[in-house]
C-alpha positions, 0 to 999 in steps of 0.5 A, spaced: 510 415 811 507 421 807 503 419 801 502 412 803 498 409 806 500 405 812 499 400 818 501 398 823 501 391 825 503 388 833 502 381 834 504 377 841 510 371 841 509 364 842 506 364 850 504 371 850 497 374 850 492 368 847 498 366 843 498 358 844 505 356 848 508 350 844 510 343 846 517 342 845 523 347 843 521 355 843 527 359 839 528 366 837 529 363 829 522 359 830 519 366 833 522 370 828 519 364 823 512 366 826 513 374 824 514 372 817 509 367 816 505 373 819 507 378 815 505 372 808 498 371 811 497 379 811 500 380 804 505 384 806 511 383 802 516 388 805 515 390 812 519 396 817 521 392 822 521 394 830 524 389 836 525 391 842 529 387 847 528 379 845 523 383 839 531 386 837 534 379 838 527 377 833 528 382 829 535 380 827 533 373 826 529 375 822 533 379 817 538 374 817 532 369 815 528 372 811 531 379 808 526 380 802 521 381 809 525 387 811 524 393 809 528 397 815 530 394 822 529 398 828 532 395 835 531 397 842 535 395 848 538 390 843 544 385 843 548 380 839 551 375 843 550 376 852 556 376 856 557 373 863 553 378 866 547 378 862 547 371 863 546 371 871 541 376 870 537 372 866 538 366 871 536 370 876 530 373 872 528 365 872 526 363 878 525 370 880 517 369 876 516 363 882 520 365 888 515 372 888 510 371 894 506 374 888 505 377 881 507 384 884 512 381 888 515 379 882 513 385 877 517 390 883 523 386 883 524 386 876 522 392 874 529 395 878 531 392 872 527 396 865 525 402 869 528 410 870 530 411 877 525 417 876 520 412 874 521 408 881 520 415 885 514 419 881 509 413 881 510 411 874 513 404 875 507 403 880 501 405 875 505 400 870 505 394 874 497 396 876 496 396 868 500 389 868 496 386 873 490 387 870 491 384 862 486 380 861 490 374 857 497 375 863 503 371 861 504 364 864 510 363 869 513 357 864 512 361 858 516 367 861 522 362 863 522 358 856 522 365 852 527 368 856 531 362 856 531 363 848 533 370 849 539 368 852 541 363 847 540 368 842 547 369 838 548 372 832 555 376 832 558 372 827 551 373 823 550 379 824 554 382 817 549 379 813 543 384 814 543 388 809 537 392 811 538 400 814 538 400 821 537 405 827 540 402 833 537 406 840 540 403 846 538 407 853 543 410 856 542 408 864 538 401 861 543 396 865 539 390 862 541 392 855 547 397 856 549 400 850 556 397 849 551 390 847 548 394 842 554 398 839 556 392 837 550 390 834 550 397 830 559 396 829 557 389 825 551 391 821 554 395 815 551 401 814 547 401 821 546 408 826 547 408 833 544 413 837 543 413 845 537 415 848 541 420 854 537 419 861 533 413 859 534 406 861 530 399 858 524 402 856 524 409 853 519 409 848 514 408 855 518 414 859 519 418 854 515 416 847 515 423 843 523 422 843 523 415 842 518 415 836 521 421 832 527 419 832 524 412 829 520 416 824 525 420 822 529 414 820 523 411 817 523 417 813 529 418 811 528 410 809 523 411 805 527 418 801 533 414 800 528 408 796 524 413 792 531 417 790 533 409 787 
């Protein structure tokens, strides 16, 4: 924000990256436990908090958890409770990851699902599967499909009036992994909560189309932050 000094902090989940994968029960609540303790390692009282996909579903526990470390919540591709159609797709994404002949296999076929049918046509898609094959720490099989069968036990529709944080809500408007009917019904039960829809995106429009994505967040963040300075 103008006059302050900020960062921007990024960390990877439980069996993402060099993040160990735990024995026993992986939850969205422990994952969001994790970002608080996070946020207390590094100083940080109050943060501006952005989820994306299973990060919103986080981002949500943690709001509900630890309200006091959230200054303002920004969820993308989000959703409150998953319906019948959210559950297959899940299952389907689950032996999906095993059944691939291979890592691009895999990442082509779920990439139908994240992706513009732009993105498909002009190379995009390929130039980010590229990217994802060559990480240095990729993400395990198992760990995939225990983080995903956490998501899809993610359930916080009747919790979700308890956040008290300012929320911006943005949803694709051709994402059919998260449509925007889920997300808004996320922004109907926050109090106070905007909702916007990103027209001509789909799962992922802060990689399709950042300049729009990042200045509708940075005009939320902005207004935010006028409405603490003017209390």
């Amino acid at each position: 924000m103008t006059g302050c000094r900020t960062s921007l902090i990024a960390f990877d989940n439980r069996g993402v990256g060099r993040t160990a994968l735990p024995d026993g029960p992986l939850s969205v609540a422990s994952m969001a436990d994790d970002a608080a303790d996070v946020l207390k390692a590094l100083g940080i009282d109050r943060a501006h908090v952005a989820g994306f996909s299973g990060g919103s579903a986080i981002a949500q526990e943690l709001a509900l958890r630890h309200p006091a470390s959230v200054r303002s919540l920004v969820l993308t591709s989000t959703w409150a409770r998953g319906d019948a159609y959210f559950a297959a797709m899940g299952r389907s994404w689950h032996w999906l990851v095993t059944a691939a002949p291979d890592e691009r296999a895999a990442l082509e076929a779920f990439f139908l699902w994240i992706y513009t049918h732009r993105a498909h046509v002009d190379g995009t898609v390929q130039r980010f599967i590229d990217e994802a094959l060559a990480l240095p720490h990729p993400q395990s099989a198992e760990a995939f499909q225990r983080q995903l069968d956490s998501f899809l036990r993610h359930d916080t529709l009747d919790r979700l009036p308890a956040i008290t944080a300012p929320t911006l809500v943005l949803a694709g408007e051709q994402d059919i992994t998260t449509p925007p009917r889920l997300g808004r019904v996320v922004a109907d039960l926050i109090p106070g909560a905007h909702f916007e829809i990103i027209e001509g995106e789909a799962h992922q429009p802060f990689q399709e189309s950042p300049e729009d994505f990042n200045a509708r967040v940075l005009a939320f963040w902005r207004e935010v932050e006028g409405q603490t300075s003017s209390v």
